[in-house]
N, C-alpha and C positions, 0 to 999 in steps of 0.2 A: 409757583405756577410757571410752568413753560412757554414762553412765547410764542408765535407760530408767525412761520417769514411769510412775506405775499404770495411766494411759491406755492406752498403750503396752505394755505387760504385758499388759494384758488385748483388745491384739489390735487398740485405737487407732490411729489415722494422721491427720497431721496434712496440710494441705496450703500452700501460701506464698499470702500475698496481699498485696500489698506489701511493709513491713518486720515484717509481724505471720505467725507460724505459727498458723495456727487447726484443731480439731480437726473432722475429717468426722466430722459425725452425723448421722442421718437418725433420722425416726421408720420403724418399722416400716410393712407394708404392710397397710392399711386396707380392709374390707371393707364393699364397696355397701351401704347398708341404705335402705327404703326407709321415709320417717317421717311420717303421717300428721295427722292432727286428732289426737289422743291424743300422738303422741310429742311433739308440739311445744307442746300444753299441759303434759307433763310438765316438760320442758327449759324452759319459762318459770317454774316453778315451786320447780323444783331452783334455776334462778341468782336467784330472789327473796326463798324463804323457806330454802335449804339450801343455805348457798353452797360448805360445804365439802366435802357428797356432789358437789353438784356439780362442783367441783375435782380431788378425788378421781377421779371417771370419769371427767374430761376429761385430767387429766396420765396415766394408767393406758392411755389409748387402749379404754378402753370405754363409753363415753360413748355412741356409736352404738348401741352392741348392746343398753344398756339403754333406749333408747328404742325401739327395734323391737319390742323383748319386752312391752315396757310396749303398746305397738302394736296389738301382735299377742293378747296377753290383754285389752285393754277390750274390744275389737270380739269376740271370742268371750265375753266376758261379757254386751254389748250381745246379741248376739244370742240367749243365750237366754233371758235376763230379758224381753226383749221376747216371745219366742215363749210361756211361759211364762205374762207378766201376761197376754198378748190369749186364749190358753186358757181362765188362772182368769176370766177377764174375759168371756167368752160371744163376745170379737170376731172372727167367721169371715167365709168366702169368700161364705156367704150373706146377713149384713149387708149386707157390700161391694154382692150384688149386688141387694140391698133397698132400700138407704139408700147412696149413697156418700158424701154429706157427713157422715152421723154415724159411718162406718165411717171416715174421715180424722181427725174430731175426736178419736175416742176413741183412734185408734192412736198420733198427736201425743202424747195425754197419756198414754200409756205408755211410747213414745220417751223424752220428756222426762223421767218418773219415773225410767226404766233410767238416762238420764246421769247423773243426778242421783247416783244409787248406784253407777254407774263412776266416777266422779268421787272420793266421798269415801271408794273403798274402795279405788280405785289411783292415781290418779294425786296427790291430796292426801295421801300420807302421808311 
């Protein structure tokens, strides 16, 4: 009577390639995600300063999804810290159509402020 390894118990199969039996694994099947400026400063982040979160999402097969998430929350944060400061800030549609170089400068440096704060309130930590 032939033995059966835990592999194989648990539903395993192996296949021949050569003189070697090797076991079919596959990963799982992985979903599209789409990863912009933000997920990809996260993911250079994670593999520099966290290498183990990083590991961690990457052997688990969600690696992707925290970067989308991660994605998909700066850019709704961006958006309304930006809407937000240009508010508290008096910077409207009639600046723009008053002044348009001071209605760019001033939006720049609220842009710039908001990443500033997306940055080290999600993707830095």
């Amino acid at each position: 009577m032939e033995q059966k390894t835990i592999f194989e118990q648990l539903g395993g199969t192996y296949s021949q390639q050569g003189d070697y039996l090797l076991p079919n694994l596959s990963l799982p099947e992985a979903k599209e995600y789409v990863i912009g400026k933000y997920g990809h400063l996260r993911l250079r982040y994670l593999k520099q300063h966290r290498p183990i979160i990083y590991t961690n999402l990457l052997t688990s097969c969600k690696l992707s999804e925290h970067l989308a998430e991660v994605e998909k929350e700066c850019t709704e944060r961006m958006d309304s810290l930006v809407k937000a400061m240009a508010k508290q800030e008096g910077v409207t549609e009639a600046l723009k159509a008053a002044d348009q170089w001071a209605w760019v400068r001033r939006m720049n440096n609220i842009r710039n402020r908001a990443e500033e704060i997306v940055l080290n309130e999600i993707i830095y930590v």
